[in-house]
C-alpha positions as CSV (number, residue, x, y, z in Angstrom):
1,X,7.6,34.1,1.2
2,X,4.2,34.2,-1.0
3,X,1.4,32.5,0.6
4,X,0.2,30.0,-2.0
5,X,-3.4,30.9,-2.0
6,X,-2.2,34.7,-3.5
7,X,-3.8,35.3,-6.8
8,X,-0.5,35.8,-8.7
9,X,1.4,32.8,-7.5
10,X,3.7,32.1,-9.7
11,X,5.0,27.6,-10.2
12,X,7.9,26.7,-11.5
13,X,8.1,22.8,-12.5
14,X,11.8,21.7,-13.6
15,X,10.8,18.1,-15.5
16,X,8.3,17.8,-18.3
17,X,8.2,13.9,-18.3
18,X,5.1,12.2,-16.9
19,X,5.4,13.6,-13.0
20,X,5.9,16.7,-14.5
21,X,3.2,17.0,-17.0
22,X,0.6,16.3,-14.1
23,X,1.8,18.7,-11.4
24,X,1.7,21.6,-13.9
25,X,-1.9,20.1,-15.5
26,X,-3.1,20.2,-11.9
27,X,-1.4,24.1,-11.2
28,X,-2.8,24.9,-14.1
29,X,-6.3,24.3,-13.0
30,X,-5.8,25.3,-9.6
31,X,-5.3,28.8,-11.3
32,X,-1.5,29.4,-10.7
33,X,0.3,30.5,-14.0
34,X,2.9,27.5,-14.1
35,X,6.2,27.5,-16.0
36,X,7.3,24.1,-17.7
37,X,11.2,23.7,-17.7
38,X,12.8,20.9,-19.2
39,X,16.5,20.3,-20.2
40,X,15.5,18.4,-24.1
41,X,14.7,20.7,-26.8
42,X,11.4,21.6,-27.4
43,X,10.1,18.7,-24.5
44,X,8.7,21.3,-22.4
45,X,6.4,22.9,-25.5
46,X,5.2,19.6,-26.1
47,X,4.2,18.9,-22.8
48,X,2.3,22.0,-22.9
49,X,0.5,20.5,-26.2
50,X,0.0,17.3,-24.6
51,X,-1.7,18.6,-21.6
52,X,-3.7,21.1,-23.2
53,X,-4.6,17.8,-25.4
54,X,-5.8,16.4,-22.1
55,X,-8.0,19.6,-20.4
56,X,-9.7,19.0,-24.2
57,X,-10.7,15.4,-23.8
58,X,-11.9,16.3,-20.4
59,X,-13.9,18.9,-21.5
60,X,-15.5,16.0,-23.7
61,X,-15.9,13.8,-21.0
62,X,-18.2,16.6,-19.5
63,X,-15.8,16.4,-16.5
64,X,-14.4,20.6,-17.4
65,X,-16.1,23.5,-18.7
66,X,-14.6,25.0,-22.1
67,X,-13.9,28.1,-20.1
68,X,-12.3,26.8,-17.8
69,X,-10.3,24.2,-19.8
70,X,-9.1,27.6,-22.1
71,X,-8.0,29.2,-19.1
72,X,-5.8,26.5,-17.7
73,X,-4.2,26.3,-20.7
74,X,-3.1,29.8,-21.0
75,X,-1.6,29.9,-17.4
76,X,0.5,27.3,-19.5
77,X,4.0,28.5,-19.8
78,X,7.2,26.2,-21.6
79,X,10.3,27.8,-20.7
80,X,13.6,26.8,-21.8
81,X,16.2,28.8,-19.3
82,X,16.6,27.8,-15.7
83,X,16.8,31.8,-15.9
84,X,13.4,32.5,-16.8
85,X,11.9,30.6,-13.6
86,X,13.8,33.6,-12.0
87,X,10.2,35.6,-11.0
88,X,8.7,31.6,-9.4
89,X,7.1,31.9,-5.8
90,X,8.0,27.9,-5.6
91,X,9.7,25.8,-8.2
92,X,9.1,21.6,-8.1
93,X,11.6,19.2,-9.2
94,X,10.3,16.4,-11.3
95,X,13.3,14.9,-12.8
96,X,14.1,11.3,-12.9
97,X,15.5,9.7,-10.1
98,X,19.3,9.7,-9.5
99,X,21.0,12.2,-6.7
100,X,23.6,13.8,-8.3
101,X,21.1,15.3,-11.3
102,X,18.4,16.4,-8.9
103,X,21.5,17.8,-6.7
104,X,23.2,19.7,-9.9
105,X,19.8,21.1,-10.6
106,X,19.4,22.3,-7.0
107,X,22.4,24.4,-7.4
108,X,21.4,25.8,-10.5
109,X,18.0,26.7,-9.0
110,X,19.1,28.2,-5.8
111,X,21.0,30.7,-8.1
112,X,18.2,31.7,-10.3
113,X,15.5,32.5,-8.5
114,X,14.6,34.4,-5.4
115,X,16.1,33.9,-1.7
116,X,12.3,33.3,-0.7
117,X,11.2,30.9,-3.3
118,X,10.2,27.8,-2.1
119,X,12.5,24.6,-3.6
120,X,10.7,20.9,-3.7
121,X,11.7,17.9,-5.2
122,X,8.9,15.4,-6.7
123,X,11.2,12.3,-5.3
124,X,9.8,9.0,-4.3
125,X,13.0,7.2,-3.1
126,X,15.8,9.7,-2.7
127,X,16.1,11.5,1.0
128,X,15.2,15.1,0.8
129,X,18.4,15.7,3.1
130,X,20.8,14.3,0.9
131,X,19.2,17.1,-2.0
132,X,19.5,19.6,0.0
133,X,22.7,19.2,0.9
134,X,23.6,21.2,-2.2
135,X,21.8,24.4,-1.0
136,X,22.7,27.3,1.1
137,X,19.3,28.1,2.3
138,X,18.5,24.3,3.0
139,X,15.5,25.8,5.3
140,X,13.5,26.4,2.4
141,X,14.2,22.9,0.3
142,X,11.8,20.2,1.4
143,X,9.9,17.1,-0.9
144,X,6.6,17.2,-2.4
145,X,6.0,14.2,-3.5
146,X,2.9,13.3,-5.6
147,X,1.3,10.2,-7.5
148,X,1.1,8.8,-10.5
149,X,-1.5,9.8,-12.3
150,X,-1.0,13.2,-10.2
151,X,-4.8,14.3,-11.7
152,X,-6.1,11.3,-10.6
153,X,-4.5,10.9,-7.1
154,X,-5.2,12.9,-4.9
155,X,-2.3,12.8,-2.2
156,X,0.9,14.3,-1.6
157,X,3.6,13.9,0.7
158,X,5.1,17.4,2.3
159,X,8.5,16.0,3.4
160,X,10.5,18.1,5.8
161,X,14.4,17.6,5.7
162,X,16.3,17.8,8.9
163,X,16.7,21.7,8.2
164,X,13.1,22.4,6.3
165,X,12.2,25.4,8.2
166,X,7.9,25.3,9.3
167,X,7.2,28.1,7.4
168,X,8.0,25.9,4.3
169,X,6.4,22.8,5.1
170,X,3.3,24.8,6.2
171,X,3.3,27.1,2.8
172,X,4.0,23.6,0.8
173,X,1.1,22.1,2.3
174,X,-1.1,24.9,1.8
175,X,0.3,24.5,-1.9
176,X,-0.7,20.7,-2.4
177,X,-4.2,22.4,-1.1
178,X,-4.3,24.8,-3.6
179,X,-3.3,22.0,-6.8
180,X,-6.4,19.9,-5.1
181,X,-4.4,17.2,-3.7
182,X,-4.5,16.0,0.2
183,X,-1.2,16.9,1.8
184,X,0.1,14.5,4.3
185,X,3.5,16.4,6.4
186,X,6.0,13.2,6.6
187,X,9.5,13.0,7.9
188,X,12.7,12.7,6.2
189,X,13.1,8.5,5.7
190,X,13.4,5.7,3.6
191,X,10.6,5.5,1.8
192,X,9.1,8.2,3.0
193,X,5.2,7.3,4.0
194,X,3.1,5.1,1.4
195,X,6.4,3.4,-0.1
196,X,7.2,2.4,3.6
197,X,3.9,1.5,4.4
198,X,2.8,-0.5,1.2
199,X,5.8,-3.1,2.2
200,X,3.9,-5.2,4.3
201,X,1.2,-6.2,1.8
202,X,3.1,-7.4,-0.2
203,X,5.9,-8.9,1.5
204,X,4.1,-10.9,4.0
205,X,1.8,-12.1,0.9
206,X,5.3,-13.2,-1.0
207,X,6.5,-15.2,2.6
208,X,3.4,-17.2,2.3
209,X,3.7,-17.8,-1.3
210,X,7.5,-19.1,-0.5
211,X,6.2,-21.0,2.5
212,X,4.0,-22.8,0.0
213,X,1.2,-22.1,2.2
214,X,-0.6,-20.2,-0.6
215,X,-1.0,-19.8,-4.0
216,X,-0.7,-15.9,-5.5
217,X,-4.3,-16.2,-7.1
218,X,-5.5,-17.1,-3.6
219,X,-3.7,-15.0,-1.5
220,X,-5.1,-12.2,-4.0
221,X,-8.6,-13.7,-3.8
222,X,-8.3,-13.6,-0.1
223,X,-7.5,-9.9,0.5
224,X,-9.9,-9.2,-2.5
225,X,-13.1,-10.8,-0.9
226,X,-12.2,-11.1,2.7
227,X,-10.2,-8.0,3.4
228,X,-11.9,-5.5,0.6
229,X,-8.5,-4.5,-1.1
230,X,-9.3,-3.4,-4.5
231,X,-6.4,-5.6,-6.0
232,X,-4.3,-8.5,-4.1
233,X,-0.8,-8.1,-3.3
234,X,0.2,-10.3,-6.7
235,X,-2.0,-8.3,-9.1
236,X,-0.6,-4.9,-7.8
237,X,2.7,-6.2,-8.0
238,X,2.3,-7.1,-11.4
239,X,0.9,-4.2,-12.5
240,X,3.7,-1.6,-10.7
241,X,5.9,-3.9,-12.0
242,X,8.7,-6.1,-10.4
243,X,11.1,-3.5,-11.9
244,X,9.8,-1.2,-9.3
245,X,8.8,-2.9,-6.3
246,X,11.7,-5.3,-6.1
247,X,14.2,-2.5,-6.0
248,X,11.9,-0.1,-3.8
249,X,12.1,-3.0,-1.4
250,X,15.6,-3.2,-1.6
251,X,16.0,0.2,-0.8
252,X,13.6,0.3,2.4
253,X,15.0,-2.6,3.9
254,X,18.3,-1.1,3.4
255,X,17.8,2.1,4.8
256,X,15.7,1.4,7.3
257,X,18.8,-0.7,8.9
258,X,17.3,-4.2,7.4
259,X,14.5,-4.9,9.7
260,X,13.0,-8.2,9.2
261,X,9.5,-6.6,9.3
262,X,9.6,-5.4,6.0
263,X,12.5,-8.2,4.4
264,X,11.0,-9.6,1.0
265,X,11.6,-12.9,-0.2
266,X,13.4,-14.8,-2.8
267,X,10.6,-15.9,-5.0
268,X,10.4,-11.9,-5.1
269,X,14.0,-11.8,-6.6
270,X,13.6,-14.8,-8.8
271,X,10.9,-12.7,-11.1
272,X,13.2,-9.8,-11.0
273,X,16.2,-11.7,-12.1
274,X,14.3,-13.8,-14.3
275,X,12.7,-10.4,-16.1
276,X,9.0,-11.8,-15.0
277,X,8.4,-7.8,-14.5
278,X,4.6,-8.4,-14.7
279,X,2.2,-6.7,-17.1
280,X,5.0,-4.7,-18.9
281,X,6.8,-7.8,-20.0
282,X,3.7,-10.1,-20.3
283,X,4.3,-12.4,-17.7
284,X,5.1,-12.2,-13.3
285,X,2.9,-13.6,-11.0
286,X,0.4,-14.1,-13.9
287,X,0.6,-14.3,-17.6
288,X,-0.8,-11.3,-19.7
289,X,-1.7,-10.7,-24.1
290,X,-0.7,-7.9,-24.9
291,X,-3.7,-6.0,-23.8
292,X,-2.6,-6.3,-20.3
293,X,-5.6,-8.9,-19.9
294,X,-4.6,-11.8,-17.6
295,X,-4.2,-15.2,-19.7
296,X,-5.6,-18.3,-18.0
297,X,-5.6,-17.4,-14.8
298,X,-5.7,-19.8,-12.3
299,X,-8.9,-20.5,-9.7
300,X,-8.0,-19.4,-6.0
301,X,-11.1,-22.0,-5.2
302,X,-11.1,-25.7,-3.3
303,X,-13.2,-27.9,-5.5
304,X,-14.0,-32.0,-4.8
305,X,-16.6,-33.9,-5.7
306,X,-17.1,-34.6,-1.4
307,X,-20.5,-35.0,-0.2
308,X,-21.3,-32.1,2.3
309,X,-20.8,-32.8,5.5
310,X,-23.9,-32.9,7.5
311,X,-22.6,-32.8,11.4
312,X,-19.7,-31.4,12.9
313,X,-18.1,-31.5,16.9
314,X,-16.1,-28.2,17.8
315,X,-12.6,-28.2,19.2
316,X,-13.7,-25.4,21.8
317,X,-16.7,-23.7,22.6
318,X,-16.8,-20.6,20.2
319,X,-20.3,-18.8,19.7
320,X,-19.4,-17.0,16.4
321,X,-18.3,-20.1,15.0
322,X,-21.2,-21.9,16.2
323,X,-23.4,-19.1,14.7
324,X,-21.3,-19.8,11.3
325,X,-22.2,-23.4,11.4
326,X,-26.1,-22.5,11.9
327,X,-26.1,-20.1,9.1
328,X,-24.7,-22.8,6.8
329,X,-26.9,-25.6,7.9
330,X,-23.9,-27.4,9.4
331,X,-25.1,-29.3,13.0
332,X,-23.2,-29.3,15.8
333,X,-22.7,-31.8,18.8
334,X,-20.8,-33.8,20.3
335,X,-17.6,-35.5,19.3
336,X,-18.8,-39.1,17.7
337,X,-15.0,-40.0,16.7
338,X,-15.6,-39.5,13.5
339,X,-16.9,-36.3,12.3
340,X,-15.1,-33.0,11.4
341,X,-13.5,-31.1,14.5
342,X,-14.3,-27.5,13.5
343,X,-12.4,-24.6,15.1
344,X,-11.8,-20.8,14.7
345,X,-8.0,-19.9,16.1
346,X,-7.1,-16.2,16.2
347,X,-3.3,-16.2,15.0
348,X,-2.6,-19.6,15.5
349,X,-2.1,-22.3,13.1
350,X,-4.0,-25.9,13.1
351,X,-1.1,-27.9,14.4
352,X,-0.7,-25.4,17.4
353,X,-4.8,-25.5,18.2
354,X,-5.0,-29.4,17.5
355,X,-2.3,-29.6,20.6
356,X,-3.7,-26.8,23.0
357,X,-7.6,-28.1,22.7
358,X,-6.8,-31.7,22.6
359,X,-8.5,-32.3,19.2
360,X,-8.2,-35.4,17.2
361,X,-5.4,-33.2,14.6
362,X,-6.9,-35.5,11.9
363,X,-10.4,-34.8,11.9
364,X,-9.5,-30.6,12.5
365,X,-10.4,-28.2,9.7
366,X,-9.6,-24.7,11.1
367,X,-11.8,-21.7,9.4
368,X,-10.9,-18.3,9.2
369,X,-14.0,-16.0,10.4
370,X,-12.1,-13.0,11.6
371,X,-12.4,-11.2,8.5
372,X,-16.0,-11.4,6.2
373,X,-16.9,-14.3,5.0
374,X,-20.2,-13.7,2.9
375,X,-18.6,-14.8,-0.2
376,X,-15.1,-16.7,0.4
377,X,-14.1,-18.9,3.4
378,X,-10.0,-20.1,4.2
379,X,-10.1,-22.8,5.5
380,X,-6.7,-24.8,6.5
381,X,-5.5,-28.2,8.3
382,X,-2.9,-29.9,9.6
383,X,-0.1,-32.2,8.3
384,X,-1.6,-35.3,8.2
385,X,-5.0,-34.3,8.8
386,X,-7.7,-36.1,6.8
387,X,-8.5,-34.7,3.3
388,X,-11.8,-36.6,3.1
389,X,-13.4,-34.5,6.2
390,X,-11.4,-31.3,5.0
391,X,-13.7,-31.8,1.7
392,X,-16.6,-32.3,3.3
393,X,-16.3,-29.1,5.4
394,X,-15.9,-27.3,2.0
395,X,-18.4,-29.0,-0.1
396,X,-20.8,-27.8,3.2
397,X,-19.8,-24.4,2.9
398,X,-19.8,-23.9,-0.9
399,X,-23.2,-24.9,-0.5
400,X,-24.4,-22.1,1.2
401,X,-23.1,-20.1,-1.8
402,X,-19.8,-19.1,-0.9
403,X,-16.3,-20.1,-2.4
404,X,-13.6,-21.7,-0.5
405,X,-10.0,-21.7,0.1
406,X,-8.1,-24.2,1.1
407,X,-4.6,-24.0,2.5
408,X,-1.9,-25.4,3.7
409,X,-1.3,-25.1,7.5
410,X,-0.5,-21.2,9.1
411,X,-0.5,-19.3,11.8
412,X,-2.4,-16.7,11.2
413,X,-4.4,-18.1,8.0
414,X,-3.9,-15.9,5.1
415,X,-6.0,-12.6,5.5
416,X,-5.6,-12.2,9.7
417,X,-1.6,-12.7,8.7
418,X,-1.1,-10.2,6.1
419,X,-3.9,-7.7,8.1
420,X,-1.8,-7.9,11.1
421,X,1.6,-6.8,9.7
422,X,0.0,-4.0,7.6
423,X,-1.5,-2.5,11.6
424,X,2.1,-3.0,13.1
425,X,4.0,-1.4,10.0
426,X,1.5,1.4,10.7
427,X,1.8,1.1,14.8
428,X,5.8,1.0,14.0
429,X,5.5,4.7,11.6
430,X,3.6,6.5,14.2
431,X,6.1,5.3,16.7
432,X,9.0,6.6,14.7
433,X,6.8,10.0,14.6
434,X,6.7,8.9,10.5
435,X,3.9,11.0,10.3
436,X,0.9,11.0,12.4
437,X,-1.5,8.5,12.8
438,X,-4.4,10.2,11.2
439,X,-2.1,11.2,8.3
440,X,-0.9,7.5,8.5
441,X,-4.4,6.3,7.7
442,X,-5.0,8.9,5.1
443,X,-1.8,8.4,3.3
444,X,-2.7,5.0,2.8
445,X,-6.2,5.2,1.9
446,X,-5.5,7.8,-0.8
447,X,-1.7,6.6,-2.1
448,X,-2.6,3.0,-2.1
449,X,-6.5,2.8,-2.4
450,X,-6.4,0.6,1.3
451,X,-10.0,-0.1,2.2
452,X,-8.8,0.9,5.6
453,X,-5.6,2.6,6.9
454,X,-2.9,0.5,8.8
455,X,-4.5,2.0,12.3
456,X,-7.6,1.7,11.3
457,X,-7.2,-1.6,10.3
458,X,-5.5,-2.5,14.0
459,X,-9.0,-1.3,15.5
460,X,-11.0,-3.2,13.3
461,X,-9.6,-6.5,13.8
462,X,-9.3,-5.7,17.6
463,X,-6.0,-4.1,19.6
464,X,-6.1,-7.1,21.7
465,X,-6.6,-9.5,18.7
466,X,-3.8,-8.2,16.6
467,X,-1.6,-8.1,19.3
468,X,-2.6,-11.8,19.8
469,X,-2.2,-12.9,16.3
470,X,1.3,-11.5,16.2
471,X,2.3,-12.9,19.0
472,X,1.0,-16.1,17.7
473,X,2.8,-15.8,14.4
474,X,6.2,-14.8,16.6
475,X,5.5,-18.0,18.6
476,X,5.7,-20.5,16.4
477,X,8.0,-19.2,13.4
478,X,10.3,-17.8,16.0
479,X,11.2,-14.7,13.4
480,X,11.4,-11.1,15.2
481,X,9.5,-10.1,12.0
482,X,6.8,-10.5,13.9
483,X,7.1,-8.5,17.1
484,X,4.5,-6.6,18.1
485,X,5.4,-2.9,18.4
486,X,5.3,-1.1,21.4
487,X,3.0,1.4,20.0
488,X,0.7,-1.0,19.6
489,X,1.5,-3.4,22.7
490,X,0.8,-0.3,25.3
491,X,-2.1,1.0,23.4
492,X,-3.8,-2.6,23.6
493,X,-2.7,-3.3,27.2
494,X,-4.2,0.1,28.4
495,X,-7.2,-0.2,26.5
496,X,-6.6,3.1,24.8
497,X,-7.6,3.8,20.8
498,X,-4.5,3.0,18.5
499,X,-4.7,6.9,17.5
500,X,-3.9,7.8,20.8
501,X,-0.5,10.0,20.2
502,X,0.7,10.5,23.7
């Protein structure tokens, strides 16, 4: 077995579509003569065209030298024989997604080339097990599974099989090293690692839209200005497409045995069925003109024409929230049996604090502070609660420049909810032994642009807090969805860090 980093390491990649047009643009550069194979005539010789069309532009864009721009594109190589990748170090599979091609072209491979050359497949859904099953030497077939645009992200996913030998997860990784990518080593599953772990974004966000707690465009502005996600749950949906992540759903529920944790909902289905496939089809979550530009989209903000409120009373004592109240110019005193009841639960819902602290559930306006609140507020009440004093809350904290959302009653608000099951979907893949937890966080970060990765995430919030807000949300919806793992439970009742493997 070559070691990658050898100066005459030689890349087969079987696929010239999309995938396979940015693994060998990214070999290419990396210096590795890199041999395009593709079963339509003449695809793989456009390819090559295409992407030497793209080290040009790049070269424009003052982003590649000429130089080195020419010399990528003569390492360069369309083939058009499985034969001719016979001399390839490692070959990648970047065909499209269905078992039985990838499986034929496995066999085909495994004859061609060397008994030392390294065999990957480029799958996102399809267990690496079930591909290898077609090979003899099943020790040296294992994923490597990169991401759309492959120049532009940086992560890869080094998948071992049940039989992928160390020696060729070890040389793959040191391969993703040597295209420039981040390798992340993942087991064998559903999913693999960032399709597993993007589930709980955005199928918590679609239980509270189906709850009716939410609107999408709040729940998105939410996570955007409270939680630092680059998109909410509903844009990214809508731009990956409901083709996609509906049935990439399906698939990791399904094989991961149909745990409630990462079930979607029907509203989910509805835009699938109904063809709502997002920015592809013009309209999902939001409508789109045919530039891919959102059309009237609606305002995640709580407006009234309420008066601010000048004085409030709070359901508990609670210094950050008094603190909150003094850096808006809200007073605070004592209950006059009138004004608002302010209070700041951690997982539970209004309903559920109104009946532990004894408030008046009427006069109760519960605000979220657990995440930051410089430029948007949640705030949320109670069935039957008073919309008058919910108003004047808002008016009182839109006047200290921030926007507000208002929603219906939840444990857990909006942003603590859908924080909390991204940590335990995290907790619950380093407790499987997924991956590791610092290849957990990474994975994340750089497949899904997090702000933070899942563990990271539990430690920011708090071990002890997400533990509680779980709990909370297990409490009163009475759904096993929401069961804390036991990763996450010991770690938090031993006061250990949540990266703490053993």
């Amino acid at each position: 077995m070559k070691r990658p980093d050898a100066p005459d390491y030689l890349l087969g990649i079987a696929g010239a579509g999309a995938m396979g047009q940015g693994i060998a643009q990214v070999s290419a550069a990396g210096g590795m003569r890199s041999l395009l194979l593709d079963a339509r005539p003449d695809a793989a010789a456009q390819a090559v065209a295409t992407i030497k069309g793209r080290l040009a532009r790049l070269v424009e864009k003052g982003r590649m030298t000429e130089a080195a721009a020419a010399a990528a594109g003569e390492r360069l190589v369309a083939v058009q024989d499985i034969a001719e990748l016979a001399g390839c170090d490692a070959v990648v599979e970047a065909v499209f997604e269905d078992l039985e091609t990838k499986r034929d072209l496995f066999r085909e491979l495994e004859a061609a080339v060397r008994p030392d050359c390294l065999l990957a497949s480029n799958t996102s859904s399809i267990p690496i097990a079930s591909i290898a099953r077609a090979c003899d030497k099943r020790e040296r077939v294992a994923g490597l599974h990169f991401f759309n645009p492959v120049p532009l992200m940086k992560l890869v996913e080094v998948i071992t099989g049940p039989e992928t030998s160390q020696a060729t997860a070890e040389a793959l990784a040191a391969l993703g090293e040597r295209l420039g990518r981040v390798p992340v080593r993942v087991k064998d599953a559903p999913g693999f690692l960032v399709n597993m772990g993007g589930r709980a974004f955005t199928t918590e966000a679609l239980r509270i839209a189906h709850e009716n707690i939410a609107t999408p465009a709040q729940i998105d502005a939410i996570m955007r200005d409270c939680r630092h996600f680059r998109m909410g749950p509903f844009e990214l949906m809508d731009l990956t497409g409901i083709d996609v992540n509906y049935p990439v759903s399906q698939i990791v529920y399904d094989g991961y045995m149909q745990d409630p944790r990462i079930r979607t909902s029907p509203n989910h289905k509805a835009l699938f069925d109904a063809g709502r496939l997002g920015r592809k089809s013009g309209v999902g979550w939001y409508r789109y003109d045919a530039g891919g530009r959102p059309v009237d989209p609606p305002s995640p903000d709580h407006e009234s024409e309420a008066a601010p409120a000048q004085r409030v009373c709070l359901a508990e004592a609670d210094d950050r929230l008094a603190g909150f109240c003094t850096e808006i110019g809200l007073e605070t005193g004592p209950d006059d049996g009138a004004c608002p009841i302010l209070a700041a639960p951690l997982g539970a819902d209004a309903t559920t604090t109104a009946l532990r602290s004894g408030a008046d559930f009427r006069r109760l306006v519960a605000l979220d502070l657990l995440g930051d609140t410089r430029k948007r507020v949640t705030l949320m009440t109670a069935p039957g609660a008073d919309p008058r004093l919910r108003d004047a809350v808002a008016a009182a904290i839109a006047r200290s420049g921030r926007k507000v959302t208002a929603i219906k009653d939840s444990p857990g608000f909006v942003g603590q909810r859908i924080a909390a099951m991204i940590a335990n979907l995290g907790c619950y893949m380093a407790e499987v032994g997924l991956a590791s937890p610092a290849d957990i966080d990474t994975a994340m970060k750089l497949g899904l642009n997090y702000p933070l990765g899942p563990l990271e995430l539990a430690e920011d919030i708090g071990l002890a807090e997400t533990r509680e807000i779980l709990s909370q949300l297990q409490s009163v919806t009475g759904e096993d969805r929401y069961r804390p793992t036991a990763w996450l439970n010991r770690r938090a009742a031993l006061g250990l860090p949540i990266h703490t493997a053993s």
